[in-house]
C-alpha positions in Angstrom: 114.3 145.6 0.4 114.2 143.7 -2.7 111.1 142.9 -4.4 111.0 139.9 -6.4 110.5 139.8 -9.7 107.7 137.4 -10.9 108.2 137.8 -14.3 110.9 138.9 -16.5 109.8 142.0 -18.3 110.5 142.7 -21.9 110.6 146.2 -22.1 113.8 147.0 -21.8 113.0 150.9 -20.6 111.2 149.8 -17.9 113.9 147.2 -17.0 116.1 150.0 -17.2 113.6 152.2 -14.6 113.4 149.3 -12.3 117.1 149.3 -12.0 117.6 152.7 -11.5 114.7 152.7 -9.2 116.9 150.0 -8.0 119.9 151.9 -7.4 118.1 154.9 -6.1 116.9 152.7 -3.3 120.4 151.1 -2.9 121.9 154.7 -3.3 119.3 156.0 0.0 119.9 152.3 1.7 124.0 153.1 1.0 123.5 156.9 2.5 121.6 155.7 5.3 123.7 153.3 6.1 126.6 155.8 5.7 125.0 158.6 7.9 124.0 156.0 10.7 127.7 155.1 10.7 129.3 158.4 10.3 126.5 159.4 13.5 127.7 156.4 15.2 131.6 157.1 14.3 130.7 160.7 16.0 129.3 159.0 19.1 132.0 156.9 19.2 134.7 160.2 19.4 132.0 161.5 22.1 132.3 158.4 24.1 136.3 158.5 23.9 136.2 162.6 24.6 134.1 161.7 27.2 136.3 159.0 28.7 139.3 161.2 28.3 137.4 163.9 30.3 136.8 160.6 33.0 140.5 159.7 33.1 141.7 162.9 33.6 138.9 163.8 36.2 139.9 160.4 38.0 143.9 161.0 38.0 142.9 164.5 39.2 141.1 163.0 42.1 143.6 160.2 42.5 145.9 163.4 43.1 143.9 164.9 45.7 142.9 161.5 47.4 147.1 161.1 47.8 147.0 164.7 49.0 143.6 164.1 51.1 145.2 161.1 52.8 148.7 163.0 53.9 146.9 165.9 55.1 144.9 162.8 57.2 148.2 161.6 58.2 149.4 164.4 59.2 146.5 165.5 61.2 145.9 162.1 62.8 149.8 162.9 63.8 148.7 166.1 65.7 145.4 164.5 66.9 148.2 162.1 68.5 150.4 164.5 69.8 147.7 166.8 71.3 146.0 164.0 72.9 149.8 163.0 74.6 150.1 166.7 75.3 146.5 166.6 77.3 147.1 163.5 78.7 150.8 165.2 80.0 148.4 168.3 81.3 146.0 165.9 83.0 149.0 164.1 85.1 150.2 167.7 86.1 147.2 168.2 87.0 146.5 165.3 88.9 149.8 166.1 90.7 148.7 169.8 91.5 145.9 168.6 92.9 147.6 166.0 95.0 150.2 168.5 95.9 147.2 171.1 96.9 145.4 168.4 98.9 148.4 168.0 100.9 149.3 171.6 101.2 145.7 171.7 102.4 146.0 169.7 105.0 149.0 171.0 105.9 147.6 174.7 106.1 144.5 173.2 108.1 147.3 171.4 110.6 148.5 175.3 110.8 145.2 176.5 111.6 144.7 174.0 114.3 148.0 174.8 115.8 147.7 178.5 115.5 144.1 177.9 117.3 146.4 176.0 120.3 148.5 179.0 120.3 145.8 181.6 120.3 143.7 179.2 122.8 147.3 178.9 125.0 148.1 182.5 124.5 144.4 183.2 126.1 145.2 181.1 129.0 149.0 182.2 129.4 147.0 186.0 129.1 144.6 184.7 132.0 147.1 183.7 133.9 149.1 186.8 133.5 145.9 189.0 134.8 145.6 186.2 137.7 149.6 186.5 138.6 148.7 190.5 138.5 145.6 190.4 140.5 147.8 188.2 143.2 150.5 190.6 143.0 148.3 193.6 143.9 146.6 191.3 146.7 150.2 190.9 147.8 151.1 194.3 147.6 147.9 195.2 149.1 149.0 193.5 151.9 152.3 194.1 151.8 150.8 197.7 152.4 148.7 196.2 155.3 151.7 194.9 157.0 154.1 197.7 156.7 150.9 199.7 158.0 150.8 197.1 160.5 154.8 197.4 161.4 154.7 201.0 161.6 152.0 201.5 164.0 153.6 198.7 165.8 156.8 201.0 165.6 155.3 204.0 166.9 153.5 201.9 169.5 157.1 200.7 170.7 158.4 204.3 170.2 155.5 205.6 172.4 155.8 203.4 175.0 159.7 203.8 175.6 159.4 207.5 175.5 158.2 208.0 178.9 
Protein backbone atom coordinates (compact mmCIF):
# COMPACT_ATOMS: atom_id res chain seq x y z
CA UNK A 1 0.00 0.00 0.00
CA UNK A 2 1.14 3.22 -1.02
CA UNK A 3 0.89 6.19 0.96
CA UNK A 4 0.65 9.46 -0.72
CA UNK A 5 2.87 11.82 -0.54
CA UNK A 6 1.46 15.38 0.41
CA UNK A 7 4.35 17.15 0.01
CA UNK A 8 7.60 16.78 -1.60
CA UNK A 9 10.28 16.62 0.94
CA UNK A 10 13.59 18.28 0.65
CA UNK A 11 15.78 16.30 2.56
CA UNK A 12 17.14 14.16 0.39
CA UNK A 13 18.13 11.36 3.37
CA UNK A 14 14.88 11.05 4.27
CA UNK A 15 13.71 10.80 0.58
CA UNK A 16 16.23 8.24 0.38
CA UNK A 17 14.63 6.30 3.78
CA UNK A 18 11.19 6.63 2.45
CA UNK A 19 12.29 4.78 -0.61
CA UNK A 20 14.06 2.18 0.88
CA UNK A 21 11.30 1.99 3.37
CA UNK A 22 9.56 1.80 0.11
CA UNK A 23 11.34 -1.07 -1.22
CA UNK A 24 11.46 -2.93 1.96
CA UNK A 25 7.65 -2.93 1.76
CA UNK A 26 7.75 -3.83 -1.98
CA UNK A 27 10.56 -6.41 -1.16
CA UNK A 28 7.92 -8.23 1.84
CA UNK A 29 4.77 -7.38 -0.64
CA UNK A 30 7.25 -9.19 -3.65
CA UNK A 31 8.10 -12.26 -1.01
CA UNK A 32 4.63 -12.56 0.00
CA UNK A 33 3.44 -12.66 -3.08
CA UNK A 34 6.12 -15.08 -4.05
CA UNK A 35 5.57 -17.55 -1.02
CA UNK A 36 1.59 -17.44 -1.64
CA UNK A 37 2.43 -18.49 -5.22
CA UNK A 38 5.16 -20.93 -4.60
CA UNK A 39 2.34 -22.44 -1.65
CA UNK A 40 -0.26 -22.31 -4.26
CA UNK A 41 2.28 -23.83 -7.15
CA UNK A 42 2.69 -26.70 -4.26
CA UNK A 43 -1.07 -27.12 -3.94
CA UNK A 44 -1.36 -27.23 -7.38
CA UNK A 45 1.27 -30.52 -7.69
CA UNK A 46 -0.92 -31.91 -4.65
CA UNK A 47 -4.05 -31.51 -6.53
CA UNK A 48 -2.45 -33.15 -9.80
CA UNK A 49 -0.64 -36.09 -7.36
CA UNK A 50 -3.85 -36.32 -6.06
CA UNK A 51 -5.69 -36.66 -9.34
CA UNK A 52 -3.10 -39.09 -10.56
CA UNK A 53 -3.78 -41.18 -7.31
CA UNK A 54 -7.82 -40.76 -8.67
CA UNK A 55 -7.10 -41.90 -12.18
CA UNK A 56 -5.27 -44.68 -11.31
CA UNK A 57 -7.72 -45.67 -8.45
CA UNK A 58 -10.65 -45.31 -11.12
CA UNK A 59 -8.81 -47.42 -14.06
CA UNK A 60 -8.13 -49.92 -11.18
CA UNK A 61 -11.74 -50.16 -10.49
CA UNK A 62 -12.71 -49.86 -14.10
CA UNK A 63 -10.56 -53.19 -14.12
CA UNK A 64 -12.34 -54.88 -11.50
CA UNK A 65 -15.95 -53.55 -12.60
CA UNK A 66 -14.95 -55.46 -16.25
CA UNK A 67 -13.82 -58.42 -14.08
CA UNK A 68 -16.94 -57.88 -11.57
CA UNK A 69 -19.29 -57.95 -14.50
CA UNK A 70 -17.81 -61.34 -16.22
CA UNK A 71 -17.79 -63.11 -13.05
CA UNK A 72 -21.75 -61.74 -13.06
CA UNK A 73 -22.06 -63.15 -16.48
CA UNK A 74 -20.76 -66.05 -15.88
CA UNK A 75 -22.64 -66.77 -12.74
CA UNK A 76 -26.00 -65.53 -14.19
CA UNK A 77 -24.87 -68.35 -16.86
CA UNK A 78 -24.90 -71.13 -14.06
CA UNK A 79 -27.89 -69.48 -12.18
CA UNK A 80 -29.41 -70.38 -15.83
CA UNK A 81 -28.24 -73.67 -16.19
CA UNK A 82 -29.05 -74.82 -12.58
CA UNK A 83 -32.41 -73.40 -12.72
CA UNK A 84 -32.86 -75.69 -16.38
CA UNK A 85 -31.19 -78.44 -14.52
CA UNK A 86 -34.01 -78.15 -11.51
CA UNK A 87 -36.61 -77.53 -13.71
CA UNK A 88 -35.32 -80.98 -15.77
CA UNK A 89 -35.39 -82.70 -11.92
CA UNK A 90 -38.81 -81.28 -11.26
CA UNK A 91 -40.40 -82.89 -14.66
CA UNK A 92 -38.67 -86.25 -13.57
CA UNK A 93 -40.14 -85.89 -10.74
CA UNK A 94 -43.37 -85.04 -11.73
CA UNK A 95 -43.10 -88.19 -14.02
CA UNK A 96 -42.03 -90.50 -10.96
CA UNK A 97 -44.75 -89.44 -9.32
CA UNK A 98 -47.17 -90.05 -12.03
CA UNK A 99 -45.53 -93.28 -12.78
CA UNK A 100 -45.89 -94.16 -8.77
CA UNK A 101 -49.46 -93.10 -8.71
CA UNK A 102 -50.16 -95.54 -11.36
CA UNK A 103 -48.01 -98.28 -10.05
CA UNK A 104 -50.13 -97.53 -6.92
CA UNK A 105 -53.14 -98.22 -8.28
CA UNK A 106 -51.93 -100.91 -9.95
CA UNK A 107 -50.54 -102.65 -6.72
CA UNK A 108 -53.97 -101.71 -4.90
CA UNK A 109 -55.86 -103.46 -8.16
CA UNK A 110 -53.37 -106.54 -6.86
CA UNK A 111 -54.45 -106.28 -3.53
CA UNK A 112 -58.02 -106.39 -4.38
CA UNK A 113 -57.57 -109.38 -6.61
CA UNK A 114 -55.38 -111.25 -4.20
CA UNK A 115 -58.27 -110.46 -1.58
CA UNK A 116 -60.79 -112.37 -4.45
CA UNK A 117 -58.33 -115.09 -4.41
CA UNK A 118 -57.84 -115.44 -0.76
CA UNK A 119 -61.84 -114.75 -0.28
CA UNK A 120 -62.40 -117.60 -3.29
CA UNK A 121 -59.62 -119.78 -1.95
CA UNK A 122 -61.76 -119.67 1.55
CA UNK A 123 -64.82 -120.65 -0.22
CA UNK A 124 -63.15 -123.27 -2.61
CA UNK A 125 -61.51 -124.50 1.13
CA UNK A 126 -65.30 -124.52 2.45
CA UNK A 127 -66.36 -126.30 -0.05
CA UNK A 128 -63.60 -128.78 -0.02
CA UNK A 129 -64.47 -129.59 3.97
CA UNK A 130 -68.35 -129.67 2.69
CA UNK A 131 -67.43 -132.20 -0.36
CA UNK A 132 -65.34 -134.15 2.61
CA UNK A 133 -68.05 -134.04 5.23
CA UNK A 134 -70.49 -135.49 2.30
CA UNK A 135 -68.03 -138.06 1.41
CA UNK A 136 -67.80 -139.43 4.98
CA UNK A 137 -71.73 -139.15 5.14
CA UNK A 138 -71.53 -141.20 2.02
CA UNK A 139 -69.09 -143.57 3.17
CA UNK A 140 -70.88 -143.62 6.35
CA UNK A 141 -73.57 -144.99 4.60
CA UNK A 142 -71.98 -146.78 2.25
CA UNK A 143 -70.95 -148.69 5.56
CA UNK A 144 -74.68 -148.80 6.55
CA UNK A 145 -75.63 -150.39 3.41
CA UNK A 146 -72.89 -153.02 3.00
CA UNK A 147 -73.94 -153.62 6.81
CA UNK A 148 -77.29 -153.76 5.50
CA UNK A 149 -76.35 -156.22 2.48
CA UNK A 150 -74.47 -158.47 4.62
CA UNK A 151 -77.01 -159.15 7.16
CA UNK A 152 -79.33 -159.46 4.36
CA UNK A 153 -76.71 -162.06 2.99
CA UNK A 154 -76.59 -164.05 6.00
CA UNK A 155 -80.29 -163.80 6.37
CA UNK A 156 -80.62 -165.45 2.81
CA UNK A 157 -77.76 -167.86 3.69
CA UNK A 158 -79.65 -168.79 6.93
CA UNK A 159 -82.70 -169.35 5.56
CA UNK A 160 -81.62 -171.70 2.64
CA UNK A 161 -79.55 -173.70 4.98
CA UNK A 162 -82.18 -175.73 6.38
Amino acid sequence: MKKPIAKQKSDPKETITAIEKGSKDFDKQFKTLIAGFSSMVKSFDNVVKKINTFEKRLESLEKISASSEKNLRASKERMESLREDFAEIGKKVELGTKEFASKDAGMEDVSKKIKNIEKNFELLQASFETVEESICGIEDTHEEVLNIVQQIQETLEEEELP
